[in-house]
NUBAMAR-508433 format. One line per field, with one value per residue (C-alpha): residue in one letter; x, y, z; residue number from 1. Coordinates in Angstrom, 1 decimal. Example, Ala and Ser with C-alpha at 12.3 -4.5 7.8 and 13.67 -1.06 7.14 Angstrom:
REM residues 2
code <- c(a; s)
X <- c(12.3; 13.7)
Y <- c(-4.5; -1.1)
Z <- c(7.8; 7.1)
pos <- c(1; 2)
This chain:
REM residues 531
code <- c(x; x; x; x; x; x; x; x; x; x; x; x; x; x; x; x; x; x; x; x; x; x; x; x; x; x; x; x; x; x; x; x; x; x; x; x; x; x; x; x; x; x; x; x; x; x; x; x; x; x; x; x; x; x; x; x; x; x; x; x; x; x; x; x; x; x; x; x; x; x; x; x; x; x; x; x; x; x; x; x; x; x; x; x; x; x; x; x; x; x; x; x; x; x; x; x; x; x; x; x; x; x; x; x; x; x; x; x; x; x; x; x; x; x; x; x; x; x; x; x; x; x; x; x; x; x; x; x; x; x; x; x; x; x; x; x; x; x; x; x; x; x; x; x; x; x; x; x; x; x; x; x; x; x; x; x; x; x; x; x; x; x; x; x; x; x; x; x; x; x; x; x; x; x; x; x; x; x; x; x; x; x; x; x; x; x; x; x; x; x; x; x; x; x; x; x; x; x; x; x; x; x; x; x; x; x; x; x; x; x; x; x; x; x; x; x; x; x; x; x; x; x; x; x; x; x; x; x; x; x; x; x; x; x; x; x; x; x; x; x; x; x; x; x; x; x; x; x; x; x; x; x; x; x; x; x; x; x; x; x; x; x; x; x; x; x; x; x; x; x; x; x; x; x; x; x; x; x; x; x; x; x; x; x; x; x; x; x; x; x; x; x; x; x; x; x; x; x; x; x; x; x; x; x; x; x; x; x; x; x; x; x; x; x; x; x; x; x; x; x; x; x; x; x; x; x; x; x; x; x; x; x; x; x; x; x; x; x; x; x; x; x; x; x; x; x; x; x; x; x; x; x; x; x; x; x; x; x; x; x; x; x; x; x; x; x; x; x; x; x; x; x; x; x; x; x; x; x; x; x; x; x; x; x; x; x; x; x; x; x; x; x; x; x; x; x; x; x; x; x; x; x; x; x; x; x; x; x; x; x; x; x; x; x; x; x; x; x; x; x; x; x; x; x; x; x; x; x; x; x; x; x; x; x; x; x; x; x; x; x; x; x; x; x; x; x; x; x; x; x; x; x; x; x; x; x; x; x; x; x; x; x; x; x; x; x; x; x; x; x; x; x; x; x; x; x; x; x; x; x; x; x; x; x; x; x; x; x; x; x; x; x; x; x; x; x; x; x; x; x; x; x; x; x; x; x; x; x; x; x; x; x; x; x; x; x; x; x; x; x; x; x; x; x; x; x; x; x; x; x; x)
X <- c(37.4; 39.9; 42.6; 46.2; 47.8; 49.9; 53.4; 54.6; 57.7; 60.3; 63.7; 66.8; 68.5; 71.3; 69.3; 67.6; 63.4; 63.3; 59.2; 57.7; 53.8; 53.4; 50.2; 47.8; 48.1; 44.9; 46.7; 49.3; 53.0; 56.5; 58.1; 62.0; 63.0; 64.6; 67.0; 68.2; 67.5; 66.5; 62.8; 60.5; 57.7; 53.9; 52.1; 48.3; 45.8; 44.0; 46.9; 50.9; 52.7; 53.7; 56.0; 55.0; 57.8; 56.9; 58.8; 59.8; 58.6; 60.6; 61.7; 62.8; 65.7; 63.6; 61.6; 65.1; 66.1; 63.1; 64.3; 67.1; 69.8; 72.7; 73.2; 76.5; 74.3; 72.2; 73.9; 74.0; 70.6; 70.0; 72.5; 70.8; 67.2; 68.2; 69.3; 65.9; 62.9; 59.8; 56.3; 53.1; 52.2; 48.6; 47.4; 44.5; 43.0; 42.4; 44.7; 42.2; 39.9; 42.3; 39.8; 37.8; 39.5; 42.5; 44.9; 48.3; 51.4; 54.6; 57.6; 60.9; 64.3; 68.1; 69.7; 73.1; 76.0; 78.3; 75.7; 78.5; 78.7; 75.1; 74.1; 70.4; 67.3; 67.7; 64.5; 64.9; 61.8; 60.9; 60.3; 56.6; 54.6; 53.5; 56.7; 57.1; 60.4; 59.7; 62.8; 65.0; 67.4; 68.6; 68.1; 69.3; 71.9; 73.8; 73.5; 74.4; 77.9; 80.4; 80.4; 76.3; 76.3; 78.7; 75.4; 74.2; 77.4; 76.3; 72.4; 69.4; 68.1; 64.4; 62.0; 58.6; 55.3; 53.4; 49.4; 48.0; 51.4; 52.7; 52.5; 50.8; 46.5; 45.3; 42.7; 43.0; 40.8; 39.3; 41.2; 40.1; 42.1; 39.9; 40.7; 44.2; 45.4; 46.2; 50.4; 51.2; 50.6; 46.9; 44.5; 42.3; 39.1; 41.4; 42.9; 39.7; 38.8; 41.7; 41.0; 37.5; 38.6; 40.6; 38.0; 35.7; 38.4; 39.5; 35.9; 35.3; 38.5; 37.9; 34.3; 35.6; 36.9; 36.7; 36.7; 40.2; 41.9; 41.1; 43.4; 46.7; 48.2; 51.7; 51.0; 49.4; 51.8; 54.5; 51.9; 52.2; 56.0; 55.6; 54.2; 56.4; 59.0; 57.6; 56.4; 60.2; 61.0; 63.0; 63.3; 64.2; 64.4; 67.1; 65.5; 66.9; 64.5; 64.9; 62.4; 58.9; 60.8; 62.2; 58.5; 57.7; 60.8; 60.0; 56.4; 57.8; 60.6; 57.9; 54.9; 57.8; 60.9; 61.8; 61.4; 64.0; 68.1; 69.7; 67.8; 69.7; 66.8; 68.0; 66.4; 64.5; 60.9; 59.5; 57.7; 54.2; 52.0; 50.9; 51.2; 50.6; 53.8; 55.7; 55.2; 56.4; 59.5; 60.5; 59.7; 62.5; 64.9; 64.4; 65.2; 68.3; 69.9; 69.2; 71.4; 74.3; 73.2; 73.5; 76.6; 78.1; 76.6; 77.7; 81.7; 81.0; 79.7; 81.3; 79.7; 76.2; 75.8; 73.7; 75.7; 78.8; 77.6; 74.8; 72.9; 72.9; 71.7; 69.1; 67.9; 68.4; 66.2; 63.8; 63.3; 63.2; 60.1; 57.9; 59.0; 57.8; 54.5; 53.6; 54.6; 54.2; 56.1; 54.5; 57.4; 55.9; 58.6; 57.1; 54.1; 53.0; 53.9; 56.6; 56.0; 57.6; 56.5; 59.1; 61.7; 61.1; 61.1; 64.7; 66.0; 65.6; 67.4; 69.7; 73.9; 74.4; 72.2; 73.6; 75.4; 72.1; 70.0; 72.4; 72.7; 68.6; 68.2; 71.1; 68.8; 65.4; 67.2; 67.3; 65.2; 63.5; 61.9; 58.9; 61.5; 62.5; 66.2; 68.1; 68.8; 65.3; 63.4; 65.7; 64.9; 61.1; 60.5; 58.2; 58.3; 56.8; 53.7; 53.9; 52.9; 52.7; 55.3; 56.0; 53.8; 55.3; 57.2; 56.6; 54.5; 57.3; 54.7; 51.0; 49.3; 46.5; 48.1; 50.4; 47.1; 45.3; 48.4; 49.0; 45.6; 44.2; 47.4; 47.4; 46.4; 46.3; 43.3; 43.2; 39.8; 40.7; 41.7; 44.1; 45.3; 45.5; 47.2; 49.7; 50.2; 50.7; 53.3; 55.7; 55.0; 56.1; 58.6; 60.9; 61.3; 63.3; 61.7; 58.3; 56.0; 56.6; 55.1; 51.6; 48.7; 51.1; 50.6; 46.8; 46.3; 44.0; 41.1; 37.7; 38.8; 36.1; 37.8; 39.1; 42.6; 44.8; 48.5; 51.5; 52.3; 55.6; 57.3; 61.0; 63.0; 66.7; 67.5; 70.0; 68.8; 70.9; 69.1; 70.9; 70.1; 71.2; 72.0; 70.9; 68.2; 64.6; 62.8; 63.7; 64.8; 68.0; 66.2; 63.5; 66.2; 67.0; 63.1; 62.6; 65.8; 64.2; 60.6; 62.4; 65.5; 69.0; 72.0; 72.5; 74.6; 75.3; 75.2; 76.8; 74.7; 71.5; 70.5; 67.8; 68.6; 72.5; 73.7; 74.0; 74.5; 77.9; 80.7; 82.6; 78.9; 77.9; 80.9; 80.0; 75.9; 77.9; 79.7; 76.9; 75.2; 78.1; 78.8; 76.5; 79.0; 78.8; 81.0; 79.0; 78.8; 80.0; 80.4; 77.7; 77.7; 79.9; 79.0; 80.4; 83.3)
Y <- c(4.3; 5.2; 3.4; 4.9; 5.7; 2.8; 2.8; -0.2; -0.6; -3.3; -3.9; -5.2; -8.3; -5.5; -3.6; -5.4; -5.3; -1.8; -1.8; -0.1; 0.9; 3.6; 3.4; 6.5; 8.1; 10.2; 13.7; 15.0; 13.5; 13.4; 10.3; 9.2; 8.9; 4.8; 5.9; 9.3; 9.2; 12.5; 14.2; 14.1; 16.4; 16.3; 13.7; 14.2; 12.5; 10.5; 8.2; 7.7; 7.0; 2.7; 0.7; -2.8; -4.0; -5.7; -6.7; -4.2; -4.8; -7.2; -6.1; -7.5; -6.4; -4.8; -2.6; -1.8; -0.5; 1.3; 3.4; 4.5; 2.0; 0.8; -2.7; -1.8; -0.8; -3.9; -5.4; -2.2; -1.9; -5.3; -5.0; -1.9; -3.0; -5.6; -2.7; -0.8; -0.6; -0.1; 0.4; 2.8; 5.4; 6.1; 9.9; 11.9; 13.0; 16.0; 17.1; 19.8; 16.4; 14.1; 11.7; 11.4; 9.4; 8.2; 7.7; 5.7; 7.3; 4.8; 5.4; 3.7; 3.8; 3.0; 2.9; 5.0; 2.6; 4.2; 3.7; 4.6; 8.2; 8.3; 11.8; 11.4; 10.9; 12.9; 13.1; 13.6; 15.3; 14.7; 16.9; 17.5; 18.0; 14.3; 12.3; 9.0; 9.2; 5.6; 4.5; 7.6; 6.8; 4.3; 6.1; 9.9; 9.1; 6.0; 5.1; 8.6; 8.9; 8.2; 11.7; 11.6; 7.9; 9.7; 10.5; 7.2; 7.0; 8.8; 9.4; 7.1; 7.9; 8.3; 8.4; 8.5; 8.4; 11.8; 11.6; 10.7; 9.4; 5.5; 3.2; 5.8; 6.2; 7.9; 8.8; 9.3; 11.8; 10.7; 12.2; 13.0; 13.1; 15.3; 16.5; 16.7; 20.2; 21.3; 22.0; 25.4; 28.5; 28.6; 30.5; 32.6; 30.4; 27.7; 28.7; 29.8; 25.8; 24.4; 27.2; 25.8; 22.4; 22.9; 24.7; 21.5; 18.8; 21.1; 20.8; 17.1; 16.4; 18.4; 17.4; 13.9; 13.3; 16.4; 15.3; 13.9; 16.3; 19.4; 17.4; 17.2; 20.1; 20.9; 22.0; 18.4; 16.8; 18.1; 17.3; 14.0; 13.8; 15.4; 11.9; 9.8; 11.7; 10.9; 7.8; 6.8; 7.8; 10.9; 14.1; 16.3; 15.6; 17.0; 17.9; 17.4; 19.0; 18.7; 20.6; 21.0; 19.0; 22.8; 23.9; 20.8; 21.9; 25.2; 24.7; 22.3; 24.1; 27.1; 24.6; 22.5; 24.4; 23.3; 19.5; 20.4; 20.3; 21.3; 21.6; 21.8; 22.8; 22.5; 24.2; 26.6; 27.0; 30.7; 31.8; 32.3; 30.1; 31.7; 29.8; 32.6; 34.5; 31.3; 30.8; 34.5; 34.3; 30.7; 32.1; 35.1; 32.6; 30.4; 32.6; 34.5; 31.0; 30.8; 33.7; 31.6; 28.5; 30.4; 31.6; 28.0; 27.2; 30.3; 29.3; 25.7; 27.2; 24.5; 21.7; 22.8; 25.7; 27.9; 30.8; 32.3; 35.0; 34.9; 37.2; 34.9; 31.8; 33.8; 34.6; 31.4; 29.7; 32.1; 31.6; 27.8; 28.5; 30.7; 28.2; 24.8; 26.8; 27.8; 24.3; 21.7; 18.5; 14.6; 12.1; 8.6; 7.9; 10.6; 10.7; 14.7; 17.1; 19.0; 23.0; 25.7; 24.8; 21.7; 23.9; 26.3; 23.1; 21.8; 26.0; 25.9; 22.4; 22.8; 22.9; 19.5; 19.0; 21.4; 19.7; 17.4; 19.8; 21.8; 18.9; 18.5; 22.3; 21.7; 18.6; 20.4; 23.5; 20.7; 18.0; 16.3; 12.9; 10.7; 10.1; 12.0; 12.5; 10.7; 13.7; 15.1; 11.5; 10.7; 14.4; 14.7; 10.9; 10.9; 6.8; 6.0; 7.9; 10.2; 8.2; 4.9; 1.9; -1.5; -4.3; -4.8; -0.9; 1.7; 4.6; 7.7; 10.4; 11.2; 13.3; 13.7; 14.7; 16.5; 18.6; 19.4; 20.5; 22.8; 23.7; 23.8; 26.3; 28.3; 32.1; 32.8; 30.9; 33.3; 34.3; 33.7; 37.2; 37.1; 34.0; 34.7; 38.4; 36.0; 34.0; 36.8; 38.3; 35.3; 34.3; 37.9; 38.9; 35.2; 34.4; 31.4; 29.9; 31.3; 29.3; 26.2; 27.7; 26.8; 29.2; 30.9; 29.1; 28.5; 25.7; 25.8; 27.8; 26.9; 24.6; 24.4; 23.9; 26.6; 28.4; 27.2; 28.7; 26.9; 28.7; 30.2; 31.9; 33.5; 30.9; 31.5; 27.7; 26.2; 26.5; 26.5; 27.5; 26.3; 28.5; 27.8; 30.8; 29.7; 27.7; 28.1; 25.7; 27.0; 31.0; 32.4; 35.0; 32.9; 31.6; 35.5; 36.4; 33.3; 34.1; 37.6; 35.6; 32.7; 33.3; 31.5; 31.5; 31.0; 28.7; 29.3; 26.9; 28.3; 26.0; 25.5; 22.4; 21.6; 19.8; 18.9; 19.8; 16.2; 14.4; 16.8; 15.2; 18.3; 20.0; 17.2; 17.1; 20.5; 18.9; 16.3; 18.6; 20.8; 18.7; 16.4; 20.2; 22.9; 24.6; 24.8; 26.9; 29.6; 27.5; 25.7; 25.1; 22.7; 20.8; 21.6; 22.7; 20.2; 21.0)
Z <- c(-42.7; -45.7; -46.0; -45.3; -48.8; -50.4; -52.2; -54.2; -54.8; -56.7; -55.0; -56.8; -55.4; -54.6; -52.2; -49.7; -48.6; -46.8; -46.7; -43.9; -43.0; -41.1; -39.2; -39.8; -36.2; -34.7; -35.1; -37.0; -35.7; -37.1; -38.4; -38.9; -42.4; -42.1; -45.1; -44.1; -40.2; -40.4; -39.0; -41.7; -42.6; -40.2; -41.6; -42.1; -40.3; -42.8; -43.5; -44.2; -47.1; -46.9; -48.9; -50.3; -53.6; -56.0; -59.8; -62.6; -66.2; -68.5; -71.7; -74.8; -76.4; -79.6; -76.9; -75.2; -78.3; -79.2; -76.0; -78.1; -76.3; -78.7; -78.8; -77.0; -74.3; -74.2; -71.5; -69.5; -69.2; -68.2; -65.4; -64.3; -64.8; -62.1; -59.2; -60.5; -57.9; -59.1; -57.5; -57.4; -54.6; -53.9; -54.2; -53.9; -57.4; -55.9; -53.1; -52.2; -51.5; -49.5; -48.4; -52.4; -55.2; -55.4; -58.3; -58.5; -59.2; -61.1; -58.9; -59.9; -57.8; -58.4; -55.1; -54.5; -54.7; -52.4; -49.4; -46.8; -48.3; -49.5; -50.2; -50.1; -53.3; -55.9; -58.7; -62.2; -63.5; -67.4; -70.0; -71.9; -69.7; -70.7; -71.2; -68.9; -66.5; -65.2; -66.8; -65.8; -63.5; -65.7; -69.5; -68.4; -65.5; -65.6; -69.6; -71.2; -70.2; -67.3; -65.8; -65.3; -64.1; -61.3; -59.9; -58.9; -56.7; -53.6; -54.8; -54.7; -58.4; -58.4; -61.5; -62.1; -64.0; -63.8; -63.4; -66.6; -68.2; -68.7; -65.5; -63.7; -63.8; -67.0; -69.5; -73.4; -74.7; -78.2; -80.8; -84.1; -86.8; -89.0; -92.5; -93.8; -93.8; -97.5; -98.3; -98.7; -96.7; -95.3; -96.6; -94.0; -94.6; -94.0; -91.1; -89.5; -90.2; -88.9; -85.8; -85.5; -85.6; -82.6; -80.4; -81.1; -80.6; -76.9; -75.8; -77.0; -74.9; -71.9; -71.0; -71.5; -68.0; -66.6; -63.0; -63.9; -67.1; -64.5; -62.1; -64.7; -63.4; -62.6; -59.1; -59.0; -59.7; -57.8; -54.7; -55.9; -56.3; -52.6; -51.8; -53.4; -51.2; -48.0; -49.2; -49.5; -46.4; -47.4; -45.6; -48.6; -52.2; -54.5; -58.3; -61.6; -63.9; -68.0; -70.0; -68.7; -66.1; -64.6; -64.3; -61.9; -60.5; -59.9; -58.7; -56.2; -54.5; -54.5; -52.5; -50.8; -50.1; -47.0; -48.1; -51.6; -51.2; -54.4; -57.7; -60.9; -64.2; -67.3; -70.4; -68.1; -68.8; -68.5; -65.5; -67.2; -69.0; -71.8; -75.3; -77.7; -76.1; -75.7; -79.4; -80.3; -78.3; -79.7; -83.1; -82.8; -80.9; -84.1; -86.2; -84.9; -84.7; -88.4; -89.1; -86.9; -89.2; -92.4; -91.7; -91.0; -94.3; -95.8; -94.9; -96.7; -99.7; -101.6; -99.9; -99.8; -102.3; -100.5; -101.0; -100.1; -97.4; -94.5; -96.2; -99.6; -97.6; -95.9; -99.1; -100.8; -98.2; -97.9; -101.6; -100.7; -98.6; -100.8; -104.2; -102.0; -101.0; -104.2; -105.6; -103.2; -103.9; -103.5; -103.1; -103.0; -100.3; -97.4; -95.7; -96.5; -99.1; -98.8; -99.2; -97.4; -93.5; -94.3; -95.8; -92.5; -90.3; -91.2; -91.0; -87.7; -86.6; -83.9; -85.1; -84.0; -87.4; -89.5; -91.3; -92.2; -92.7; -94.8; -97.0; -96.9; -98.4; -101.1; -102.1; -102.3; -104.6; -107.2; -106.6; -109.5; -109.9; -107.9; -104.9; -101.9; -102.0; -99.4; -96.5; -97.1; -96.5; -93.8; -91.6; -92.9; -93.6; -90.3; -89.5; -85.9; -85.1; -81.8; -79.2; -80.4; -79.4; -79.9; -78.1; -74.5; -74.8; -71.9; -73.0; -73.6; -74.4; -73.1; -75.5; -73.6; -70.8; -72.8; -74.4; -70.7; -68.5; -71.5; -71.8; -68.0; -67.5; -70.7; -70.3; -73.6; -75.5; -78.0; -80.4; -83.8; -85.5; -82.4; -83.9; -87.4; -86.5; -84.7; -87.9; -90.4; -88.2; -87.5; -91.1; -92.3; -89.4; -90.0; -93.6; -93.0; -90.1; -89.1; -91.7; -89.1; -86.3; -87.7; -86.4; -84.0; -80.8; -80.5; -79.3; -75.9; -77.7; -76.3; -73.5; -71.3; -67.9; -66.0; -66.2; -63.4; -63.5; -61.7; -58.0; -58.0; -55.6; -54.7; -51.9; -51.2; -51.4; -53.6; -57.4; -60.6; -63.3; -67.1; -69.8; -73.6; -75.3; -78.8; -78.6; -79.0; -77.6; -74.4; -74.9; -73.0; -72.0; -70.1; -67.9; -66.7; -66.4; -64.1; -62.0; -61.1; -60.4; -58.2; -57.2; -58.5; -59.9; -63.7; -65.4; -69.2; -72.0; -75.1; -77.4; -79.2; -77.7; -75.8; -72.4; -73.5; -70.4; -68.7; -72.4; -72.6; -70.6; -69.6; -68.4; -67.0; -64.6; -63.5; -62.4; -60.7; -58.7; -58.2; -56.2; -54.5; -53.4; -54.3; -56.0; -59.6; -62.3; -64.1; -67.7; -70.2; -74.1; -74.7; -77.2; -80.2; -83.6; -86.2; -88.2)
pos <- c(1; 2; 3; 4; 5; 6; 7; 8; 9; 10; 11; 12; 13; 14; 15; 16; 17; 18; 19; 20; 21; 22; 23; 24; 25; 26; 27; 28; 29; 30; 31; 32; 33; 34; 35; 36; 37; 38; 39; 40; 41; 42; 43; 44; 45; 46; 47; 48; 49; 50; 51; 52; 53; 54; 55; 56; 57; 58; 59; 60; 61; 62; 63; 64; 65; 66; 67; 68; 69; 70; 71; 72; 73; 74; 75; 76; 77; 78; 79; 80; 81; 82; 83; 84; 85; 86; 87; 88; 89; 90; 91; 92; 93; 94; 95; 96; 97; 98; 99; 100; 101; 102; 103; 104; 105; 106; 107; 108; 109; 110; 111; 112; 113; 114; 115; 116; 117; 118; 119; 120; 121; 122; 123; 124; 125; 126; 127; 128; 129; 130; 131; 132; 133; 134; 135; 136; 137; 138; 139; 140; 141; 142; 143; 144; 145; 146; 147; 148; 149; 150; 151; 152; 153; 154; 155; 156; 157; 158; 159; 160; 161; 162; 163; 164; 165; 166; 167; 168; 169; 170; 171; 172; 173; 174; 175; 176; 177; 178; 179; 180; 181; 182; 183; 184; 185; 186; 187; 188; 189; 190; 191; 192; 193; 194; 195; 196; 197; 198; 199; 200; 201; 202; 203; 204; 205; 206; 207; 208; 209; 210; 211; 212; 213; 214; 215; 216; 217; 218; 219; 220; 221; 222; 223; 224; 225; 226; 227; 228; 229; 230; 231; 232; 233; 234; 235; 236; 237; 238; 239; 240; 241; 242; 243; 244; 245; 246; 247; 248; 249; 250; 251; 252; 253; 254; 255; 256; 257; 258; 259; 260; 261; 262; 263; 264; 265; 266; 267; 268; 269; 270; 271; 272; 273; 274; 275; 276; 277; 278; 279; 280; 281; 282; 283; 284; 285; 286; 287; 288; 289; 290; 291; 292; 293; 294; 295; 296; 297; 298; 299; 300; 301; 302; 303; 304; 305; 306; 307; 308; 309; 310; 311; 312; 313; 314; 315; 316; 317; 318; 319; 320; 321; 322; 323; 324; 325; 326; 327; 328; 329; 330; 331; 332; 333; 334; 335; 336; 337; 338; 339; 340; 341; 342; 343; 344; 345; 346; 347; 348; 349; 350; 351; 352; 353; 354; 355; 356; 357; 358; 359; 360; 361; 362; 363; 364; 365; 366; 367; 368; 369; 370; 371; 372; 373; 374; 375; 376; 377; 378; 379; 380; 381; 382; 383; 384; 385; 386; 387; 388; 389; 390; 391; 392; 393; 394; 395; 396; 397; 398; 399; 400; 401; 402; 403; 404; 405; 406; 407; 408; 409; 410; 411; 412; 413; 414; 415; 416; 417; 418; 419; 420; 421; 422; 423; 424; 425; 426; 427; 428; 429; 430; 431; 432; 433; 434; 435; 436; 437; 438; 439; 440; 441; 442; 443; 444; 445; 446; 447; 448; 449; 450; 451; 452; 453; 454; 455; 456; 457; 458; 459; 460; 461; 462; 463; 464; 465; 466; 467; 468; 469; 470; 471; 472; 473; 474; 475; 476; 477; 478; 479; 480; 481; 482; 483; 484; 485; 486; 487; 488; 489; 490; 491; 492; 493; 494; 495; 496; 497; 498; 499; 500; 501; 502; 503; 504; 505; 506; 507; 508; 509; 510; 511; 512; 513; 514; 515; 516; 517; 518; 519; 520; 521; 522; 523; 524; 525; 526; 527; 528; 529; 530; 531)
C-alpha cells in the first residue's frame, strides 16, 4: 500500500509543535484546518498531507551575506531564522499519476505574530521560473523594510523550493560550455552556429531526465504549492507573486480558485508563453525607456557629455555601439570583450542606475589603456558565476529548471531564418539597445519534449495585478492583456523597476493594506529616478 504523503516541517522555539497525520480515509472526506478552523478542501483517497518538523539550515555569516544581508542586518536574520519553520512535503511527480513517484517539495514558514488577529497563510511566489524562495519570508517580507515586515503581523509567511530548485528534488542537465562566441555583431554563419549549438545542447538536456524535466511545469508546480497548502492545514492561501512568481500565481488561482483569498502579482507576466514575442515586446519596452534615459542624461550634459538633447545621446550611443563592434576592446580586468552588445547592455539599465551607467558610456567614449575604467568594470566586471555559491549557501537560481519550464512551455521554438529575421530586426529597429537581445529570443529550438502551456482562466476573486509603466522586463502593456485574459484590477507603478513594489515604502504600504483589507489604491510612484 502507498504511503500517505509526508510534510516536514521546522518549528521555532516561538511557535509551538502543531504536527498532525491525518490518516488516509477509504473515500474522499473533509478535514478541519487546526490553524484556521475552517472546512478544508476533499482529500483524495490515496493519502493526506502530515506534518513531522524538523531543524532549518545554519548559516554562517559570509553565506548570510552572500544573500545580500548588510551586516546591519546580521542580527535580524538570525533573530528571524530562529521563528523560521522549515520542512519538505511529499508530491507526486506526476499529478496525473498520484500513486507513481514521488518528489519532495522545501517548504519554509514564519508564523504570524499577532496570532489573536491572525489573518491566515499568505505565499510569496519567486521569480525565474527557477529561483529558490526557501528563505522568503524572511529576505522579501520582514528584512526589506518596515512597511513589508507589516506583513508578518497578522500572516503566517510561507516560502518555498519549486520542483527542481534548492532544498527541493532536482536534476542538472549537463551543460556545455561550447566555444566562446566571437565580440562584435554575429555574422550569419555564426549565428546559424551558435543556433545549432543550442538545438544540440536542448536535446542533450531534455532526453536527460525526461521522465522528470517534462514534469517542471508551472501547472506542476502550483499542484504542488496546492499541497503544501493543505499539507499546512490551510483552507485558502493568499499569493504574493514577484516575477515569474505572477505566472504561478495566475496558474494557481485559475486550477484552485476557490482554495486562493487575495493575490497581489507584481511585475505581471504575459498571458502566453511564447519566447520569440516575449523577446520583441521587451525589445521595444527597452528601448522607449532609453529615450527617457537619454533625456536624463541629456539635462546633465555637463556631467556625462553625452550630449545636450535626447536626440544627441541617442545618437552618441548609438555610435557607441557600432564603434565597440567594429573594434572590440580586451581589458585585462574583465572577463569578455567589450563591443557593442556591452554598450547596448548598460543603455537599457533601469533609472535607479542611471546615473551608473551614464557615467559607464562617458568612460567608454574615451577609454584608452590595458584597464577597464572604474564604472565600466564595476557594471560589466561579471564576478560570481550564475548559479554558483559559496560552500554551505542555499542554491538562489536553477538553471536547469530555469531552461525546461521555459522550454516545456514555450510556443515559439523557432527554425533558424525565423531566428535570424528576428535578429536583424531588433538589431536594426533599436539602435541603442537591441544588439543585447542576442539571437532574438530563441532559445527552446529543438527541445524534444512536448509543448505544455500554463491553464489560465477568468475568476472573479480578489486579484491586483502591478504593472510598471517603464520597464521591460516585464512590459506595461502585458499587465492590461492579462487583465482582459483573467480578470483584475490594475495597480500602476510609475517606474522602470522590476518587482519594486514591496522594496518601495510608500507602495509597499499600499500591499499591506491590500490584503489586511482588499482594498488597494490604484498606484504609486515607485521608485524614484535619482537626482
Amino acid at each position: 500500500m502507498r504511503r500517505g504523503r509526508r510534510v516536514a516541517l521546522t518549528v521555532g522555539a516561538a511557535y509551538g509543535v502543531l504536527a498532525l497525520h491525518v490518516p488516509a480515509p477509504a473515500t474522499a472526506t473533509e478535514y478541519v484546518s487546526p490553524s484556521a478552523g475552517a472546512i478544508a478542501d476533499p482529500l483524495p483517497s490515496l493519502g493526506a498531507p502530515s506534518v513531522q518538523w524538523k531543524s532549518c539550515p545554519a548559516y554562517s555569516d559570509e553565506v548570510i551575506r552572500s544573500l545580500r544581508v548588510t551586516q546591519e542586518q546580521l542580527a535580524a536574520f538570525r533573530t528571524q531564522m530562529k521563528r523560521l519553520e522549515c520542512g519538505t512535503v511529499s508530491v507526486p511527480l506526476n499529478h496525473r499519476d498520484p500513486a507513481g513517484r514521488e518528489i519532495d517539495i522545501a517548504v519554509t514558514r514564519l508564523p504570524a505574530t499577532d496570532q489573536a488577529h491572525r489573518l491566515g497563510a499568505l505565499a510569496v511566489l519567486p521569480g525565474g521560473p527557477g529561483q529558490s524562495g526557501y528563505l522568503d519570508p524572511v529576505l522579501r517580507t520582514v528584512l526589506i523594510n518596515e512597511e513589508t515586515a507589516a506583513l508578518n503581523e497578522r500572516y503566517d509567511i510561507i516560502g518555498f523550493d519549486p520542483r527542481g530548485v534548492g532544498y527541493s528534488t532536482k536534476v542538472v542537465c549537463p551543460f556545455s560550455p561550447g566555444s566562446p562566441q566571437e565580440p562584435g555583431p554575429p555574422t550569419k554563419k555564426a549565428a546559424r552556429k551558435m543556433y545549432d549549438s543550442q538545438v544540440a545542447a536542448n536535446q542533450k538536456c531534455g532526453r536527460s531526465d525526461p521522465d522528470f524535466l517534462g514534469q517542471l511545469t508551472t501547472d506542476n508546480v502550483a499542484e504542488d504549492l496546492d499541497l503544501v497548502r493543505a499539507a499546512l492545514g490551510e483552507s485558502q492561501l493568499n499569493l504574493l507573486g514577484l516575477s515569474w512568481g505572477t505566472s504561478l500565481g495566475m496558474v494557481y488561482r485559475s486550477l484552485f480558485p476557490e482554495r486562493t483569498g487575495r493575490a497581489f502579482l507584481d511585475s505581471t507576466a504575459p498571458p502566453w508563453t511564447d519566447l520569440m514575442k516575449h523577446t520583441k515586446g521587451s525589445a521595444q519596452a527597452a528601448e522607449r525607456n532609453f529615450g527617457r534615459m537619454a533625456a536624463w542624461l541629456a539635462r546633465r550634459h555637463q556631467t556625462y557629455g553625452l550630449g545636450t538633447t535626447t536626440r544627441q545621446v541617442r545618437a552618441q550611443v548609438a555610435k557607441l555601439v557600432r564603434a565597440y563592434d567594429n573594434s572590440p576592446q580586451t581589458y585585462t580586468s574583465l572577463l569578455r570583450p567589450i563591443d557593442g552588445s556591452a554598450v547596448a547592455d548598460l543603455a537599457k539599465r533601469p533609472s535607479t542606475e542611471w546615473p551608473r551607467a551614464g557615467k559607464a558610456l562617458s568612460e567608454l567614449r574615451t577609454a584608452t589603456g590595458a584597464t577597464a575604467p572604474p564604472t565600466v568594470k564595476e557594471l560589466l566586471g561579471g564576478g560570481q558565476m550564475i548559479g554558483t555559491s559559496l560552500p554551505g549557501a542555499p542554491e538562489t537560481l536553477n538553471l536547469t529548471m530555469n531552461w525546461a519550464v521555459k522550454c516545456n512551455e514555450d510556443s515559439s521554438r523557432p527554425d533558424f531564418d525565423t531566428a535570424w529575421r528576428a535578429y536583424q530586426q531588433l538589431d536594426k529597429r533599436h539602435p541603442a539597445t537591441g544588439r543585447s537581445w542576442g539571437l532574438g529570443g530563441a532559445l527552446c529550438q529543438g527541445w524534444p519534449l512536448p509543448v505544455q502551456q500554463p491553464t489560465l482562466k477568468r475568476d472573479g476573486g480578489s486579484l491586483v495585478l502591478a504593472g510598471h509603466l517603464h520597464e521591460f522586463m516585464s512590459v506595461y502593456d502585458w499587465t492590461l492583456q492579462t487583465r482582459r485574459a483573467i480578470g483584475g484590477t490594475i495597480y500602476t507603478v510609475a517606474d522602470d523597476v522590476h518587482v519594486s513594489t514591496i522594496r518601495v515604502p510608500e507602495c509597499a504600504a499600499d500591499v499591506v493594506k491590500y490584503f489586511e483589507t482588499g482594498r488597494i489604491d490604484r498606484g504609486c510612484k515607485g521608485s524614484r529616478t535619482p537626482a
